[in-house]
NUDREN-703720 format. One line per field, with one value per residue (C-alpha): x, y, z; chain; residue number from 1. Coordinates in nm, 3 decimals. Layout:
BEGIN
u (X:...)
v (Y:...)
w (Z:...)
cadena (A:...)
num (NUM:...)
% end
This chain:
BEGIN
u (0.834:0.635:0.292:0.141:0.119:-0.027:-0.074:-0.117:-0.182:0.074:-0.133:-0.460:-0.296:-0.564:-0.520:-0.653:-0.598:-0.405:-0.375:-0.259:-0.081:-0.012:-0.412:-0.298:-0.496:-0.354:-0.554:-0.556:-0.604:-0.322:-0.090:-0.168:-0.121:0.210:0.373:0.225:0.337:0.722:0.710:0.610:0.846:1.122:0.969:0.994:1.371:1.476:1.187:1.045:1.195:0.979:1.094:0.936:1.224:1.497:1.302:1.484:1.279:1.299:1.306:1.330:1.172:1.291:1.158:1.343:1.104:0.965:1.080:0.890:1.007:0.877:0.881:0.766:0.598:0.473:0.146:0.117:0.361:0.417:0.437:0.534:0.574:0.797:1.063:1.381:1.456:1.597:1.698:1.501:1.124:1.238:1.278:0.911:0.784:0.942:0.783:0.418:0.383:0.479:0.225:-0.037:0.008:-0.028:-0.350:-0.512:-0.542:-0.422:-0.317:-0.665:-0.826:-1.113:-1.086:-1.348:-1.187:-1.377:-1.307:-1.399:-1.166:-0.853:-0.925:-0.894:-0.517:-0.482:-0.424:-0.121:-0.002:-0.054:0.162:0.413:0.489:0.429:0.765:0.796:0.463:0.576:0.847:0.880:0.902:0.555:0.240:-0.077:-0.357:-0.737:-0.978:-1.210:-1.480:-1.316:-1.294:-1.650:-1.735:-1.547:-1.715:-2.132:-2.023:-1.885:-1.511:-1.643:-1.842:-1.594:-1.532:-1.836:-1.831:-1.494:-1.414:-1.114:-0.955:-0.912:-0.565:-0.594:-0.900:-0.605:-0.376:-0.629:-0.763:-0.348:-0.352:-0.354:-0.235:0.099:0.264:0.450:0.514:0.816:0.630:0.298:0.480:0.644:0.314:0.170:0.479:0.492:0.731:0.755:0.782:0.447:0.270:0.449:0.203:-0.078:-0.083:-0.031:-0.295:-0.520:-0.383:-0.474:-0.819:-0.864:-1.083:-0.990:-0.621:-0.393:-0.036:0.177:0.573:0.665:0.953:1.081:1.430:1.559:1.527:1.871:1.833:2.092:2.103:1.976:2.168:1.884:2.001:2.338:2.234:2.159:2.558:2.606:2.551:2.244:2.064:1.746:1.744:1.920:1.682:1.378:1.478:1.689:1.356:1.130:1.309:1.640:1.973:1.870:1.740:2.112:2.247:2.047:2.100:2.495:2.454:2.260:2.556:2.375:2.474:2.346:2.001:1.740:1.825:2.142:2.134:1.940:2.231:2.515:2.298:2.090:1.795:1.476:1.311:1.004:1.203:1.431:1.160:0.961:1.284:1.306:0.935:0.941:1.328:1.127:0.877:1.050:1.315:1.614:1.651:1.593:1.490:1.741:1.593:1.850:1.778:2.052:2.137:2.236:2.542:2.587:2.380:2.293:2.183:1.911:1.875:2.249:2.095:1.767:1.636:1.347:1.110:0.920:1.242:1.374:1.035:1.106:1.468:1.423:1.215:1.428:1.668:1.400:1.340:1.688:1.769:1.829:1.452:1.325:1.400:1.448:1.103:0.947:1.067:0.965:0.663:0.605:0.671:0.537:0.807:1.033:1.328:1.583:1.488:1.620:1.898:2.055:2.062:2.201:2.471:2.543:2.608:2.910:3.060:2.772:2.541:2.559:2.381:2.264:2.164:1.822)
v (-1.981:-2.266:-2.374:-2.616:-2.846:-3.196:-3.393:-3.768:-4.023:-4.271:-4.619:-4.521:-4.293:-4.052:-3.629:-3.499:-3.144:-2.999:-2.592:-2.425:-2.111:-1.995:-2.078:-2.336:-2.671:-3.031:-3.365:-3.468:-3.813:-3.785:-3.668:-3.916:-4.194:-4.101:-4.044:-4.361:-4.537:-4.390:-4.472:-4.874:-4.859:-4.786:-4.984:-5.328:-5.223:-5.119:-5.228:-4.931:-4.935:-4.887:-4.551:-4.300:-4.085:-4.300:-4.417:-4.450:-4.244:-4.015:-3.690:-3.502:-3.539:-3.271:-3.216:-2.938:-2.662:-2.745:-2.994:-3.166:-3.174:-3.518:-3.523:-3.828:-3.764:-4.035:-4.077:-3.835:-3.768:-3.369:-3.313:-2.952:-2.835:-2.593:-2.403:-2.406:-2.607:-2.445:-2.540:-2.318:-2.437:-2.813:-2.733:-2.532:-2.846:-3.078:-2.798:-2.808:-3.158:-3.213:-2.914:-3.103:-3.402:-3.240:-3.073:-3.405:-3.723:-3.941:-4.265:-4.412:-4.176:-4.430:-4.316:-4.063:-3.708:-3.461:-3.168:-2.885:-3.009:-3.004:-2.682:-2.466:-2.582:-2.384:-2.071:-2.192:-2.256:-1.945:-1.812:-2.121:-2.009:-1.630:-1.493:-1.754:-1.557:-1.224:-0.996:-0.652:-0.472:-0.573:-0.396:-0.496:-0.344:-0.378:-0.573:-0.376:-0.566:-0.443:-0.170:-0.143:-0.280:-0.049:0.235:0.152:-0.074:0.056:-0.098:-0.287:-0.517:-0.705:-0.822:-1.041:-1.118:-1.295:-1.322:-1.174:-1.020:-0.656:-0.662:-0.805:-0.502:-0.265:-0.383:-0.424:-0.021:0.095:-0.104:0.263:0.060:0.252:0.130:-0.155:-0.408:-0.234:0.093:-0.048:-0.196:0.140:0.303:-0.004:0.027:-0.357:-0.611:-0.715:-1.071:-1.034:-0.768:-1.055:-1.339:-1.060:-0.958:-1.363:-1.480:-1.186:-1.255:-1.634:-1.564:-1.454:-1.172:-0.920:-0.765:-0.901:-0.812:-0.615:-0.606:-0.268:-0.154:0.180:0.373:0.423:0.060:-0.152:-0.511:-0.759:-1.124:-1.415:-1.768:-1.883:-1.681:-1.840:-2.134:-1.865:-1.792:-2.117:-2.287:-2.506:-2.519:-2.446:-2.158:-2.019:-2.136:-1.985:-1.646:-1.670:-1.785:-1.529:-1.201:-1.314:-1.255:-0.873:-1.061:-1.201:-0.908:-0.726:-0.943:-0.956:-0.557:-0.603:-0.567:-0.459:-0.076:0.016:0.149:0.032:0.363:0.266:-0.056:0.133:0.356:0.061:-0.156:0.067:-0.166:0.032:0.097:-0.126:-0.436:-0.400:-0.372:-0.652:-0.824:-0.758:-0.808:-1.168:-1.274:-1.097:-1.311:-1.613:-1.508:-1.457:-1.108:-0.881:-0.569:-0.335:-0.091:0.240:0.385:0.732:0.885:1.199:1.191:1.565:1.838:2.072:2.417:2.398:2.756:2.727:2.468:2.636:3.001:3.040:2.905:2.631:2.462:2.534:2.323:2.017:1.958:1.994:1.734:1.518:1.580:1.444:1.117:1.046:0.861:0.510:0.345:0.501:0.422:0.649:0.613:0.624:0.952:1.055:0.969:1.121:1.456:1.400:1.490:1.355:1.088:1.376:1.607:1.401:1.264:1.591:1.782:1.434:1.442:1.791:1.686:1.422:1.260:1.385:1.117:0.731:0.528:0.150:-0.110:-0.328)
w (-0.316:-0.169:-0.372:-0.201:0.178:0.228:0.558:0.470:0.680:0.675:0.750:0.539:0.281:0.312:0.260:0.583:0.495:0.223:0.117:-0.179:-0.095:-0.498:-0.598:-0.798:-0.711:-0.676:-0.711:-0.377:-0.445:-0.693:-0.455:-0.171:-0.389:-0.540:-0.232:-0.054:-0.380:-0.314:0.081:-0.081:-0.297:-0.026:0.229:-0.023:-0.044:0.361:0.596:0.820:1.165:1.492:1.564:1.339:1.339:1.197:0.892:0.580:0.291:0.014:0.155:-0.212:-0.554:-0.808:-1.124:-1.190:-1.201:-0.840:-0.569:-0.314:0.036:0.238:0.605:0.855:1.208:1.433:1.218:0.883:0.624:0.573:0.197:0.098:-0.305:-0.354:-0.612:-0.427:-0.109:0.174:0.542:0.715:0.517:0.551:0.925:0.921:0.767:1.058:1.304:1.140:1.156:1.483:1.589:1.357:1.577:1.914:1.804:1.647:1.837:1.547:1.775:1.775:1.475:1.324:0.928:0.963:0.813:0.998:0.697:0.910:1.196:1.035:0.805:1.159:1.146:0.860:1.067:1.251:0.870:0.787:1.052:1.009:0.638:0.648:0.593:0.300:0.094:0.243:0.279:0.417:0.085:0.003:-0.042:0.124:-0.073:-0.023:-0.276:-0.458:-0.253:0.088:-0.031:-0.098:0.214:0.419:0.249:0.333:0.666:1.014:1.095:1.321:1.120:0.972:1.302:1.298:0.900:0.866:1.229:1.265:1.612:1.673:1.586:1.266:1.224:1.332:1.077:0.791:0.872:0.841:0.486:0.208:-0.099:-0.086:0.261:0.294:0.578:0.735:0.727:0.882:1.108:1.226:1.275:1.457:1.654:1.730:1.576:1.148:1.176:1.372:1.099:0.860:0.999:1.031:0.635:0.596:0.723:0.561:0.254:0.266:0.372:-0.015:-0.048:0.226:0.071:-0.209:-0.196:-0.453:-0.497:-0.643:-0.782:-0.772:-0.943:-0.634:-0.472:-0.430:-0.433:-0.372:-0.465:-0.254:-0.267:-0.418:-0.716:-0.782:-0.974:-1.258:-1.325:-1.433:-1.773:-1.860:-1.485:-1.480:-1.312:-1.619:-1.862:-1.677:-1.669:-2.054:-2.175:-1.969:-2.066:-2.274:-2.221:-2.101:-1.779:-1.678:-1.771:-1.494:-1.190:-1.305:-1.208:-0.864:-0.594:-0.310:-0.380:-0.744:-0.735:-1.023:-1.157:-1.213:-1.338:-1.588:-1.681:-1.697:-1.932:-2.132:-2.043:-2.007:-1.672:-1.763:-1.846:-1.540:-1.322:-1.500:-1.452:-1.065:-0.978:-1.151:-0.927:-0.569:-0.633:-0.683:-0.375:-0.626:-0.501:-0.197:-0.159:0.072:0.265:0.351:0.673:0.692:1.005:1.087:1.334:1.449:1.522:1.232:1.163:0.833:0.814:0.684:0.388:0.332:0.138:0.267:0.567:0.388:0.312:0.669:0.797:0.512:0.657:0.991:0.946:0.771:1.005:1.280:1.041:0.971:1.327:1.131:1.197:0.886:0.510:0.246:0.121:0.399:0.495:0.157:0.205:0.535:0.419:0.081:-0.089:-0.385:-0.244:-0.469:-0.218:0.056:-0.105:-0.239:0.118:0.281:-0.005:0.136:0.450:0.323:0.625:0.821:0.743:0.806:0.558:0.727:0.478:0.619)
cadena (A:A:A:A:A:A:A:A:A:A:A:A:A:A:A:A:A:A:A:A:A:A:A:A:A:A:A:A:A:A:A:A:A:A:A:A:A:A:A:A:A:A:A:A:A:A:A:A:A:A:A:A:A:A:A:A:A:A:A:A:A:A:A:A:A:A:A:A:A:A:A:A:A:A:A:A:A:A:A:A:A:A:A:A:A:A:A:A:A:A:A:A:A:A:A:A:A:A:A:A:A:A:A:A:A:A:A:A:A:A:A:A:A:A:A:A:A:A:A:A:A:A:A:A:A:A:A:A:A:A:A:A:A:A:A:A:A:A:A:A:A:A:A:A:A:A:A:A:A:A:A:A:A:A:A:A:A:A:A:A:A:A:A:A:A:A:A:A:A:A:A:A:A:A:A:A:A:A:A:A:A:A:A:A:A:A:A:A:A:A:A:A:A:A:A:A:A:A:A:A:A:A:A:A:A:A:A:A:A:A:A:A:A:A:A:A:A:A:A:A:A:A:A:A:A:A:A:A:A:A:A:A:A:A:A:A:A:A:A:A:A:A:A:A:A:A:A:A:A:A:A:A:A:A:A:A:A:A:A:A:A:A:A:A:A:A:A:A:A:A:A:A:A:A:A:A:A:A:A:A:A:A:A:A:A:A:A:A:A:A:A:A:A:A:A:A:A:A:A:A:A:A:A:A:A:A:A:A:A:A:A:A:A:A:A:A:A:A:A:A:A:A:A:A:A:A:A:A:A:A:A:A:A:A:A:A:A:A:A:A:A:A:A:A:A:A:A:A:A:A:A:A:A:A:A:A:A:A:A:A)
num (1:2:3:4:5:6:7:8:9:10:11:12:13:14:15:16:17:18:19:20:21:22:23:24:25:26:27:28:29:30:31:32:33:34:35:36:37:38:39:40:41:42:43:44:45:46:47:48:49:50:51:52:53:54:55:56:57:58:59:60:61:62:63:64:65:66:67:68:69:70:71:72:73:74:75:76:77:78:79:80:81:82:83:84:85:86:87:88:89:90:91:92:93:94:95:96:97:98:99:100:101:102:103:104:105:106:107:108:109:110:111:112:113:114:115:116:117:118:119:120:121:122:123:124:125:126:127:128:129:130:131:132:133:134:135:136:137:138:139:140:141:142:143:144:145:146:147:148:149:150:151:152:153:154:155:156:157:158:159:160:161:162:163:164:165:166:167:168:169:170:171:172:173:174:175:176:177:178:179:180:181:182:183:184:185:186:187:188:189:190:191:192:193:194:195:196:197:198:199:200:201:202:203:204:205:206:207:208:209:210:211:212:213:214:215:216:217:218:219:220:221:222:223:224:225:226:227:228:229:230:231:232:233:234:235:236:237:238:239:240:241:242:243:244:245:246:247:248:249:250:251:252:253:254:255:256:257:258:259:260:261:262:263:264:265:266:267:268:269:270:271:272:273:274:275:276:277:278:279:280:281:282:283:284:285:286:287:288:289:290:291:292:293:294:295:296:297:298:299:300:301:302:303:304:305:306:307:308:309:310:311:312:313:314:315:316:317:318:319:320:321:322:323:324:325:326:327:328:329:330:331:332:333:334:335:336:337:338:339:340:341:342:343:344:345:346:347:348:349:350:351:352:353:354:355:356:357:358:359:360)
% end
């Protein structure tokens, strides 16, 4: 999870843009002088060099519940809060600064902080830290104000009121509260890391969609490395989710192994389906588990009538057997048809060997 980004000039010490992406709200004055009171600090001890990219300074500062990550560029410091650190968002945070100093012409910038300027960057942040807010399994789902809005304005307005392009208008009109990513991004047709930076950047504009992380019996989740910290004694991983939901919380990520639905974790431990999923929606959040998508496939040629009584069921699997070519998920055939996921899953059972089961 990553809370919060800071660009900070590194001869004045000034914030020239900063954006929460958890709503939570930093003193930006606060911030700027800590970290120009670190990069002193170091500078009294090893003296900077001329080349930008071999200076010697603190790169981490963990506190245990959150870390920050400190990059250099030619002329601003990237500061990025967040709960774990990973490769991949140090190497974002390398990526966004150098981006930040192609678009602003920092070399001879006079002082002046031109707010309005710098807030347009946010958009390429947006799309720089997308898949780090959301993840395929997620739920877009309209505000109550959008809602409203859609209902007494044509579609086409919002395209003047918050300035958005007709693509993100496209995406926004497939949002129903009940699809997630991977499924709008079926019916779109185009690619998810793309829908990803869509429903990102919708999300961050704050009052058109907020985004949900359901949890349903049948999901299957497996652990992230993220997670690992959490098997062993007094980190603070541990101690978060001990203290959050007790030792019922450990005992239900000890049972995720990338094959044992929610349903039956809930049969091993005895834990009720509220908890668990309490349980799960709290580690998605914070990355310590991932949804798996299961996409079957039917391999051979079948006959339904031989499965079926009568010609309403005959319709229901032949269309199954149409979904099940390995681009569509469980629950998304379910609820194409609008049927329960048992009804599936007992007639693919029937076919045994028949049906190949991929993990997404």
């Amino acid at each position: 999870m990553i809370y919060n980004i800071f660009f900070i000039h590194k001869e004045r010490g000034l914030n020239l843009l900063q954006h929460s992406f958890s709503g939570s709200k930093l003193d930006e004055d606060l911030v700027s002088g800590f970290i120009s009171a670190i990069i002193s600090f170091i500078d009294s001890l090893i003296p900077p060099t001329k080349d930008y990219r071999k200076e010697k300074l603190i790169r981490t500062v963990d506190r245990g519940d959150f870390k920050i990550l400190i990059e250099a560029g030619e002329h601003v410091f990237g500061i990025l809060f967040v709960n774990i650190e990973k490769v991949e968002v140090r190497t974002k945070l390398k990526e966004i600064i150098q981006e930040f100093e192609q678009t602003f012409d920092l070399k001879n910038w006079d002082g002046t902080i031109e707010v309005q300027k710098f807030e347009s960057f946010k958009e390429i942040i947006f799309k720089k830290f997308a898949s780090e807010i959301i993840q395929v399994s997620d739920v877009p789902v309209l505000t109550p104000s959008m809602k409203e809005f859609l209902a007494s304005h044509d579609e086409l307005d919002l395209l003047g009121l918050h300035n958005i392009s007709a693509g993100l208008l496209e995406l926004l009109l497939m949002i129903d509260g009940t699809s997630d990513v991977q499924e709008i991004a079926n019916r779109l047709e185009c690619p998810v890391d793309e829908v990803i930076e869509k429903v990102g950047y919708l999300f961050e504009l704050g009052d058109l969609i907020t985004i949900e992380s359901p949890v349903y019996e049948t999901d299957i989740f497996v652990l992230t490395p993220e997670a690992m910290p959490i098997f062993r004694l007094n980190t603070y991983e541990r101690e978060t989710i001990l203290n959050l939901f007790g030792k019922e919380g450990i005992e239900v990520l000890l049972n995720i192994d990338g094959a044992r639905s929610v349903k039956g974790i809930q049969k091993k431990t005895g834990i009720s389906f509220e908890k668990i999923k309490e349980i799960l929606r709290f580690c998605s959040f914070e990355r310590l588990v991932k949804r798996i998508r299961v996409h079957p496939i039917i391999q051979k040629p079948i006959e339904v009538e031989n499965f079926a009584q009568d010609e309403e069921l005959s319709v229901i699997l032949r269309k199954i057997v149409q979904l099940c070519d390995g681009n569509h998920s469980l629950r998304e055939i379910a609820k194409n048809l609008k049927v329960p996921i048992n009804v599936i899953t007992d007639f693919l059972v029937v076919l045994g060997d028949n049906v190949e089961w991929l993990k997404k």
